[in-house]
N, C-alpha and C positions, 0 to 999 in steps of 0.2 A: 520557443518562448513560453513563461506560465500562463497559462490563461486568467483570463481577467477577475475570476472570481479565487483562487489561488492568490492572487497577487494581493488581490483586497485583504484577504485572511492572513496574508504572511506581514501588510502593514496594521493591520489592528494587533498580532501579536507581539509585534518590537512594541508599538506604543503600548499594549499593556503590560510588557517587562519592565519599560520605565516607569511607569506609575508605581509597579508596587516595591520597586528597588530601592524609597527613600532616599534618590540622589538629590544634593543640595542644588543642583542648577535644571529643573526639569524642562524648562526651554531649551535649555540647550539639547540635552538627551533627548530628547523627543526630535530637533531638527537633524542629531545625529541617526536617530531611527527612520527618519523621511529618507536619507540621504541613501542608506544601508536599502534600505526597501526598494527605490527606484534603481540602485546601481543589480542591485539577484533581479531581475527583472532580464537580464541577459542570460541568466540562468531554466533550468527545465526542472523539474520535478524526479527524483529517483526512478518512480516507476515509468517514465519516459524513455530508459534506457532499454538496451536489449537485455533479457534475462541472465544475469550474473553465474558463472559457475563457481561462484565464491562467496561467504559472506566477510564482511570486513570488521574485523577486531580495530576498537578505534581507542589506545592508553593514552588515557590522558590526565594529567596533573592539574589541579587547581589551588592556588593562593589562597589559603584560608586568612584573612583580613584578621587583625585584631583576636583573634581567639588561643594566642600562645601556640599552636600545635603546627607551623609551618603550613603544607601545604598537604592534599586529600587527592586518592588518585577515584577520578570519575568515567573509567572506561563504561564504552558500548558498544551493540554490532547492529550494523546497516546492512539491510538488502533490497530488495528491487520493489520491494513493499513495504518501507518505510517510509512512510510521511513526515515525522518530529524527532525532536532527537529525543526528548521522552519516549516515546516508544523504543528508541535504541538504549536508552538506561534498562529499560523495563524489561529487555530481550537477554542484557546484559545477565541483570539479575538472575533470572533463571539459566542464564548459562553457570553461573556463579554457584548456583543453590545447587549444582551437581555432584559438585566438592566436597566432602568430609573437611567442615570446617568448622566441628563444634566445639576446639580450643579457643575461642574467642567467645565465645560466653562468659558475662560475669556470672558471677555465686547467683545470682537472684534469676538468672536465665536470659536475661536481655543482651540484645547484641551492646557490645561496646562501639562505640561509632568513633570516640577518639583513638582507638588503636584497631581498626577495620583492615581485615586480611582482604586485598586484593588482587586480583590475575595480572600479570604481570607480561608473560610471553605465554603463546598458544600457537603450537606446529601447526604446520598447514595441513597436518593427517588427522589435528584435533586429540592424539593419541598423549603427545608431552605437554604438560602443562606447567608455568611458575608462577608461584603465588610470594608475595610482600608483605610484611604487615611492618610500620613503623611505630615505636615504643620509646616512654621514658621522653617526651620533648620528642623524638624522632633523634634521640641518637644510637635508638639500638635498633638494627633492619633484621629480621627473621623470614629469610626465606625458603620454599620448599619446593618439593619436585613432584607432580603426581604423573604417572606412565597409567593410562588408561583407568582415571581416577585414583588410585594406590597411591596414598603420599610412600618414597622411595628413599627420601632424603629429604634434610633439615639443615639449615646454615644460619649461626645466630652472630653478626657482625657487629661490635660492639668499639670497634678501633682499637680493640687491647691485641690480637692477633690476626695473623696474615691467615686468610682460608681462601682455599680457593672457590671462585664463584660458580653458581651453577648456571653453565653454557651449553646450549643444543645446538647440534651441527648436524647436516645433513649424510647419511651411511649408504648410498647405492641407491638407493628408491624409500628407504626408513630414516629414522631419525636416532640419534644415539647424545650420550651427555661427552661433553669432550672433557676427559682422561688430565689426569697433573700435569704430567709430563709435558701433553699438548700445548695445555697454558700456559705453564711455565717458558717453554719456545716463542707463542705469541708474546706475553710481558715482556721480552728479551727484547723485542722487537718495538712495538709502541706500551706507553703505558696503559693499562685498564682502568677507566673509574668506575670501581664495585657501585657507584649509588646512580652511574648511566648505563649498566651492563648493559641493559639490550635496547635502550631510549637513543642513544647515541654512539657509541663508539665503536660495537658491533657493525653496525652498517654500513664498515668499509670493510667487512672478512665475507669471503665466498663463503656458500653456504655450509660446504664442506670442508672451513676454517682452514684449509692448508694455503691461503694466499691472502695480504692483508693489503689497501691500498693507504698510503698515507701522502701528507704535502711533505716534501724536500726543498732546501735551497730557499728559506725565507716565502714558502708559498708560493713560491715560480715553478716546482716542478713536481706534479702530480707521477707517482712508482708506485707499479705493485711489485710488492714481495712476495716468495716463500716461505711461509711460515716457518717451514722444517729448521732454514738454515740462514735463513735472512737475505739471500741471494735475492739481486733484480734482477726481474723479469719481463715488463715492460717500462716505459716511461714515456711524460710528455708534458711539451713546455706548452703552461699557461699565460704567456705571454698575450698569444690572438684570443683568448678567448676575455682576459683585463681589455684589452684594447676595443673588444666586442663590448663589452659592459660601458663604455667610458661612451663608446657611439651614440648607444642606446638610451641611455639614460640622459634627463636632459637636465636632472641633479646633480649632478657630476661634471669634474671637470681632469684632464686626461692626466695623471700621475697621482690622483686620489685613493689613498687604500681601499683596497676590495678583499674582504676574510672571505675564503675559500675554504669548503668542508665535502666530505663524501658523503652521499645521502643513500645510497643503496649500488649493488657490487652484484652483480650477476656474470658466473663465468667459470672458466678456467685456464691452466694455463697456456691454450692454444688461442681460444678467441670467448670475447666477452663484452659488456658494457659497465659503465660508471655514470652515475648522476648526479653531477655538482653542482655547490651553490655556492654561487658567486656575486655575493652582497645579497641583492635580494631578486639575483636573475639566476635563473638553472637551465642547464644543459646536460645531454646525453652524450657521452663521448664512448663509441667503438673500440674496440681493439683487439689487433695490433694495425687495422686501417689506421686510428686517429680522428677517425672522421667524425666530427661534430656537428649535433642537434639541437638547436633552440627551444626548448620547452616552454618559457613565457615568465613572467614576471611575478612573485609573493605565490611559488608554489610550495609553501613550506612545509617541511617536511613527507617531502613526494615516496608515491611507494608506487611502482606499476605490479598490477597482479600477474600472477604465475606466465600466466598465458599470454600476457602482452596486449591483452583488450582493451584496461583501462589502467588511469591513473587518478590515485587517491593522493587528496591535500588537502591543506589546512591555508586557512590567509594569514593567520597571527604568526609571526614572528617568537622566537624564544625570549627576546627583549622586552615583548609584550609591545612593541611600536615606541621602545623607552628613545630617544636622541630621534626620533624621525623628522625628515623637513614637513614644511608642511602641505609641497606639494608630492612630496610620496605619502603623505596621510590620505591626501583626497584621492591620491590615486590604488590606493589599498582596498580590495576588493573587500565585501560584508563578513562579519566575521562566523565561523561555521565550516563546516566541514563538504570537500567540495570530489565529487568523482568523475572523471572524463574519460569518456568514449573517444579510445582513440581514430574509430575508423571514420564516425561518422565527427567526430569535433566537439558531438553534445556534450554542457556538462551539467550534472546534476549537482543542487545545491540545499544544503539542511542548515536553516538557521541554527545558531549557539551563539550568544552572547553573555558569558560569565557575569561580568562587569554590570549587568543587567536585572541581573535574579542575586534577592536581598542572603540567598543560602548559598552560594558563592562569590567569587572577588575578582581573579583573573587567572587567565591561562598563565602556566609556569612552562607546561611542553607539552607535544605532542609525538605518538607516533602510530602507523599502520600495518596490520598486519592481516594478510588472506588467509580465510579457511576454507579448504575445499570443502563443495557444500553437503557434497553427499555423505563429508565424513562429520560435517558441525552438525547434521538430522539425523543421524546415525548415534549420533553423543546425546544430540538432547529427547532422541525417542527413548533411548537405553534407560529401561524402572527396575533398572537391579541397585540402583543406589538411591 
């Protein structure tokens, strides 16, 4: 549990998000900041956990309201001595500032903030890195490669030509860029959206991209393929686990659609796991057992680190909560980013509410990714750049 004085601090700061957020209804936001405060109260503080061999890359996109430029990606990184998510912006930045990224200066020297080059994917060796910047209204994406800080390659997507995107896949114990060819095999198989590369659609390919999992059969049958050749290799009907959700939920009623997606693919082609989401329940599914895991309820966008210790989430939805009843709203945990200890069940909880702070608007997405830490201290002690 937080202690008492933690908890007092974590409800004076929802309340004073709302206050300087100029929302028109502040009674209301203010009893939604009560509500949000007493439900993380089930929650523990980060540094309550056992010490992390990882620090956690945390992409995430925000809605820019009213300002023409669509939306701003506002990644950070959490570790076991993180207290705010400011402090995770701020850790951000200086991972950031390690970059050769002095193409985005205007004429006059100042950073450009409506066309802001940000990190996009970072291997878990810390060694590959990809950087975005979105241009033009956000219809031209420029993206790069740096291999131990070195940009290496440049991709400037503009929807006039097909290029291929820059993808890292896992090499033996390294990491390596996956080849045309490769891609080309994967495309054959599911389509890619170049503007989710690594936010969503990736997170059903093994890490060493030669196996891809996709839904079959109207979303009743979860296959993985061989990338090579498109051959199956496992398969399994999501029948019990619709049926499992229809139980569960007491919004629901039993032949209700439920959208099913793959959130993370660890494995190969002997034995492995899948983590799906299934409306707004997730599970672990084994294989070639089949044997199924109830992970719990609004874990969105779940990532378990390397090692299997923990699991990183987020409560907001991709919808942003757009169609919800209103008893899945009250029962929607505070919004923020959430880590669990799998052994002991703790989980740690860092407020974020967009919707809140007058300098941003709402989450668009989220996703997770682990860096070994001895190789993210290794990167940010390195003053050769």
């Amino acid at each position: 549990m937080i202690s008492q004085i933690i908890s007092k601090t974590m409800l004076i700061t929802y309340i004073a998000c709302v206050m300087i957020s100029g929302g028109n209804d502040k009674e209301y936001d203010i009893n939604e900041a009560k509500r949000h405060y007493m439900l993380s109260q089930d929650y523990c503080t980060i540094d309550e956990l056992e010490e992390m061999d990882y620090y956690l890359f945390c992409g995430t996109q925000i809605h820019k309201s009213g300002t023409g430029s669509g939306f701003e990606g506002k990644p950070s990184i959490i570790y076991n001595d993180t207290k705010t998510i400011e402090e995770a912006k701020e850790l951000y930045q200086r991972f950031r500032a390690k970059l050769p990224l002095d193409d985005e200066k205007l004429e006059n020297g100042e950073d450009n903030e409506d066309e802001r080059t940000e990190v996009l994917y970072v291997s878990p060796d810390c060694k590959w890195i990809i950087t975005t910047r979105w241009s033009n209204f956000q219809n031209v994406i420029t993206t790069k490669l740096f291999v131990e800080k070195e940009k290496t390659r440049e991709e400037v997507f503009d929807g006039s030509e097909e290029i291929t995107p820059i993808i890292i896949i896992k090499d033996g114990e390294q990491y390596k860029e996956m080849d045309e060819r490769h891609y080309k095999q994967l495309s054959e198989i599911v389509w890619v959206n170049f503007y989710d590369i690594v936010n969503t659609d990736l997170k059903r390919m093994s890490e060493e991209g030669d196996l891809i999992a996709i839904m079959d059969d109207g979303y009743s049958l979860l296959t993985i393929r061989r990338v090579e050749d498109g051959t199956e290799r496992w398969s399994y009907d999501l029948e019990g686990i619709r049926e499992e959700v229809w139980k569960r939920r007491d919004d629901m009623r039993n032949g209700d659609w439920i959208f099913f997606t793959v959130c993370q693919f660890d494995g190969n082609e002997q034995e492995g796991w899948l983590v799906i989401q299934a409306g707004s329940s997730f599970f672990q599914i084994a294989y070639p057992s089949g044997e199924v895991t109830y992970l719990g309820e609004y874990l969105y966008s779940p990532s378990f680190s390397p090692d299997g210790r923990y699991l990183a989430y987020s409560s907001v939805d991709y919808d942003n909560r757009t169609g919800m009843k209103s008893i899945e709203y009250e029962q929607t945990p505070p919004p923020g980013i959430y880590v669990r200890e799998i052994e002991t069940g703790k989980t740690a909880y860092i407020y974020w509410d967009p919707s809140q702070n007058p300098e941003e608007d709402y989450f668009e997405y989220r996703d997770f990714l682990w860096i070994e830490k001895d190789s993210f201290e290794e990167y940010m002690g390195d003053t050769g750049n």
